[in-house]
N, C-alpha and C positions, 0 to 999 in steps of 0.2 A: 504493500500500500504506500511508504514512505517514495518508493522508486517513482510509481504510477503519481504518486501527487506533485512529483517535480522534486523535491525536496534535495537541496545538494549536500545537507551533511545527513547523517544520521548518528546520533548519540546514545547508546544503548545503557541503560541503567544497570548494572551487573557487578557482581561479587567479584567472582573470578574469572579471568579467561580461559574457560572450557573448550573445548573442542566446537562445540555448538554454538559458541559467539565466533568462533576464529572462521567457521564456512559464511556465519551472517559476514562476515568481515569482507572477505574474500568475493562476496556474490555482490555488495555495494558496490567496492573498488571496480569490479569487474565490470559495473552497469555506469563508472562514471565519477559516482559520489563518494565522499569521505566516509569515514567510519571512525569513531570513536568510543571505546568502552572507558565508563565513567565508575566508581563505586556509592554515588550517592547524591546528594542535592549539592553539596561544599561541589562536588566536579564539573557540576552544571553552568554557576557561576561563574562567570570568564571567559564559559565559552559559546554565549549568544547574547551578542550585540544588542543595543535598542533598538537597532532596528529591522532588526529580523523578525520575520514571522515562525515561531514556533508550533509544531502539531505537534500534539501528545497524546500518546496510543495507551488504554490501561493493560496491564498487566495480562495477556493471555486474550487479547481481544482475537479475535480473526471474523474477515468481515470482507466485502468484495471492493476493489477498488474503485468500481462504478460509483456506486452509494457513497464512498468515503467521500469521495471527490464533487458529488453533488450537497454533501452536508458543509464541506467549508469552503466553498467555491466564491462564496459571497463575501467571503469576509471572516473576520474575530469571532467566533461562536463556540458556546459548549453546548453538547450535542447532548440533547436529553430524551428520559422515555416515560411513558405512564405508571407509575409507583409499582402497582400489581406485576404488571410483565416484569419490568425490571428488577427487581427484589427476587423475582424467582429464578429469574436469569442469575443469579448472583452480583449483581450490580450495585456499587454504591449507590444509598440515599443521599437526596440531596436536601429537598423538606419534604412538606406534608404531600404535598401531590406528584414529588416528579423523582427517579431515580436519575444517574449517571448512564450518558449514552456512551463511555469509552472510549471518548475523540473529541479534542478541542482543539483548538487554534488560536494562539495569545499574540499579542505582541511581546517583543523579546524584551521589551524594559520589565516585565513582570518579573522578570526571572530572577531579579536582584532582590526581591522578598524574602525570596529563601532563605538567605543567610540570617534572618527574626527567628528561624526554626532550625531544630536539634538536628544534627547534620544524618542521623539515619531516620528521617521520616520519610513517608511511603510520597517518593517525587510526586506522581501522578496526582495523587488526593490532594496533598496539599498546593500542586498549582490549580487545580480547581477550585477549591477554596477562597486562594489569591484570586482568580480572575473571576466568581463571584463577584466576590467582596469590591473588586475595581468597576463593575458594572458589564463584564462584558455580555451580549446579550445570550439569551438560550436558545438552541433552533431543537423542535421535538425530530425526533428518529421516524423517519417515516411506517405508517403501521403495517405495512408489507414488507419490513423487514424484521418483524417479530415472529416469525415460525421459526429462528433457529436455523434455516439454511443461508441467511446473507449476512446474519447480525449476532452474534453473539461470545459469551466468553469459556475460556478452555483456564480451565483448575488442575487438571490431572492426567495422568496416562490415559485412564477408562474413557473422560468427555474427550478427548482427542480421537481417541478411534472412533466414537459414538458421533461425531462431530464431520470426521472426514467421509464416511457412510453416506451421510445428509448431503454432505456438498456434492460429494459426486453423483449424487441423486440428481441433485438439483442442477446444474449441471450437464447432464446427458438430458436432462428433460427436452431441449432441441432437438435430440437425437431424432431422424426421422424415420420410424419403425415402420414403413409398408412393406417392409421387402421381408422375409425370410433372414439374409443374413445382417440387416441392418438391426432386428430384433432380436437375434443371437450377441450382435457385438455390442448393442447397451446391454443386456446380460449381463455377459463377461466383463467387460471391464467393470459393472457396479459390482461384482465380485470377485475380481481380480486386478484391477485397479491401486488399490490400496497398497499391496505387497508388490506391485511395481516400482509405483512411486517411493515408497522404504525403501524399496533395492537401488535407487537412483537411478536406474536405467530408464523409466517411464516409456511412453511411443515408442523409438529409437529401437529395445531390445524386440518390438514386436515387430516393429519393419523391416530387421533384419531377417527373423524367424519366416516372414511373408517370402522373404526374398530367398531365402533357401529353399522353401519349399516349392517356387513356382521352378526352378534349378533342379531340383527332384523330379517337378512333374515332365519339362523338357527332356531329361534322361531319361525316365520310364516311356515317354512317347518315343522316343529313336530307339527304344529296344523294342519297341511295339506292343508294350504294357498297355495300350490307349485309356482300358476304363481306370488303372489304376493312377495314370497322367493324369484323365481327369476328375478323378476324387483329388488328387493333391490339388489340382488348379484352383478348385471348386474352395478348397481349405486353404491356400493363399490368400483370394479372394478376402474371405472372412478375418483371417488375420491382418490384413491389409486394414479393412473397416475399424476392426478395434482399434489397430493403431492410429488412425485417424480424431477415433473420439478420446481417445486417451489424453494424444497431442491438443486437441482443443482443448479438454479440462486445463490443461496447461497453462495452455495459451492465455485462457481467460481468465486462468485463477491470479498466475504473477504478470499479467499485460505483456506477453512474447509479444514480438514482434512478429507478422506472418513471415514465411522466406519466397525469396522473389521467386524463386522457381516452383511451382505446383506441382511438387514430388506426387502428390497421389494420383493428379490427373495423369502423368506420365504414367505410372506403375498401372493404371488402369487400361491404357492403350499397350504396354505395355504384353498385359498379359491378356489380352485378346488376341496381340500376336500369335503368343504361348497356344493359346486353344485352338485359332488356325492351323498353329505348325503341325499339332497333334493329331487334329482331325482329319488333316491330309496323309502323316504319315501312316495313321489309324485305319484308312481304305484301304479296301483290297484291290487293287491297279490293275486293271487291264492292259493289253499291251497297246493296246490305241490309244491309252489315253497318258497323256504326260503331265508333271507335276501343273503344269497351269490350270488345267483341266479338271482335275481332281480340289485345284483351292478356290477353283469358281467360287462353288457354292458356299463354303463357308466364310469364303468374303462378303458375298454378298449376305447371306444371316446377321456377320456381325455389325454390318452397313445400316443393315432395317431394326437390329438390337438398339444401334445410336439415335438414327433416325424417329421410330415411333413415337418413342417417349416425349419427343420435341411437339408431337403431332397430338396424342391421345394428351386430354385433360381429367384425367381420374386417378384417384388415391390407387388404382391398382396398375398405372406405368412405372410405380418403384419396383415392380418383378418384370420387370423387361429390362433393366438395369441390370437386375442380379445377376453376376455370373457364374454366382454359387448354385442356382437352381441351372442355369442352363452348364453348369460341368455337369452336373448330378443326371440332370433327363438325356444328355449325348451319352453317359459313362452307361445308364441304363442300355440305351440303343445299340452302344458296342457290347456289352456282354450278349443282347439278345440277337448279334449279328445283322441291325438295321441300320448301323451310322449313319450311310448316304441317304439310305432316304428318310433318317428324322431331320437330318441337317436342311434337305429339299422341301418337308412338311413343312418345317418350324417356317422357313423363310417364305413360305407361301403365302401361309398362314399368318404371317407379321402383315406381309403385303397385302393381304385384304382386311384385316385388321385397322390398318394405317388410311386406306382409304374410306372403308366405311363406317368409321368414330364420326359422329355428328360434331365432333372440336374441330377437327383433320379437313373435315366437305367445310366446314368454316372457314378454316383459314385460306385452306386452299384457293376457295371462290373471291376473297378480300384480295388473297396475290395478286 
């Protein structure tokens, strides 16, 4: 959040240098900004100017940086919440009606208060306090950030794991489940997710796994494995997706930057290649017919696979994307000895499909 709000130092209030403040350390420098580990409120002092503007985060807050950044955006405010929620949140009181929202924004002349107060006092509470006391105004926490997946505070191991659960909920809830494997890979990553991200490897360890196994399915296809090529395709496919929703949570949780190159779209054309190559070397060849001849048709499937979906307007053109289902219904075809002619059906069948959706005679007629 302090990255995401612009913030060029960050001062961390801390005992000692653990291990766990030395990577916070390491991830600031890395993104730009300073980093300073302080032991107390005496540390504070000195080191923000008057005229600085100071954010001050409580103790264990985690909270999205959209929201943060729309609560101090205006200006000097402590962010407050309705008594009830917040108390049960574990949030300090403030008076009779409002608890502490976990995020202010002061001006840096306040900061020279501190030194009126006993040098291990809990910083956070008592610059709240101080910038009461100076008038600064309150802004309330918006009440759609009270369920606990955008707004709240972590105490302990237990509310951490219970905590990260939520977010990644909340989270993949864009995810767009019409397809088969796009409703496997929010699945999995909301339960496997979690021990990625521990692992530090996040996305990254699944793009690779994607990527070995579409490398598996190419070798099983030149050995003439075809349905077992396309079970693995079919399973890249899906590990692909995850890795995708995974790297968004990411994305959105620490404000990644996108990268300029659209790795998935690539990997997605990528491995349509992969299925064509398979399904070619997967027929049984005549001697009239030579390799061009034999990858007609499944150029032309994967052509009306892109195509359609641009054309039909219903929640069910997300399985004409999938290429988990279309590995699965060709792997079927080759054990039953019909490759050629489901790859011939399917693309038929796209094609009258694609013309006679009442979206498709739409747009068509607008062209």
């Amino acid at each position: 959040m302090s990255l995401a709000l612009g913030c060029e130092r960050i001062i961390c209030i801390v005992r000692e240098l653990d291990p766990e403040v030395i990577a916070l350390q390491h991830a600031a420098e890395h993104a730009g900004a300073r980093f300073q580990a302080s032991p107390g409120a005496r540390g504070l002092i000195g080191s923000v100017a008057a005229v600085d503007d100071l954010i001050v985060f409580a103790d264990g807050l985690l909270g999205t940086p959209d929201l943060a950044a729309e609560l101090i955006e205006l200006g000097p405010a402590v962010v407050v919440q309705p008594i009830e929620t917040g108390l049960a949140a574990g949030f300090e009181r403030i008076d009779l009606n409002h608890a502490a929202g976990g995020l202010m924004r002061l001006p840096g002349r306040l900061v020279e208060r501190l030194a009126e107060l006993p040098s291990d006092c809990d910083v956070a509470s008592a610059l709240q306090r101080i910038a009461l006391q100076a008038g600064v105004p309150q802004r309330p926490l918006p009440s759609a950030a009270g369920d606990a997946t955008q707004w709240t505070l972590v105490h302990n191991e237990a509310e951490a794991h219970a905590a990260e659960a939520r977010w990644i909920a909340r989270h993949t809830r864009f995810a767009d489940a019409r397809s088969p494997s796009q409703a496997l890979a929010r699945f999995a990553v909301r339960r496997l997710g979690p021990t990625l991200l521990h692992a530090g490897s996040g996305g990254n360890a699944i793009v690779a796994a994607a990527v070995a196994v579409a490398l598996f399915a190419l070798g099983a296809g030149w050995f003439s494995l075809t349905a077992t090529a396309l079970v693995l395709s079919g399973t890249s496919w899906l590990l692909r997706r995850s890795a995708a929703l995974l790297t968004r949570v990411e994305r959105d949780s620490l404000r990644l930057a996108k990268p300029w190159l659209p790795r998935e779209e690539l990997f997605d054309w990528t491995l349509d290649g992969c299925i064509v190559a398979i399904t070619v070397w997967g027929q049984p060849g005549r001697p009239e017919q030579g390799l061009v001849d034999r990858a007609f048709a499944p150029l032309i499937l994967i052509a009306l696979l892109r195509l359609a979906p641009r054309l039909i307007d219903s929640r069910w053109s997300g399985w004409l994307d999938d290429r988990m289902v279309l590995a699965l219904v060709l792997a079927g075809a080759a054990v039953a000895g019909v490759l050629p002619g489901m790859i011939e059906g399917l693309a038929m069948a796209l094609a009258v499909l694609a013309l006679a959706w009442p979206a498709a005679r739409t747009r068509l007629t607008q062209a």
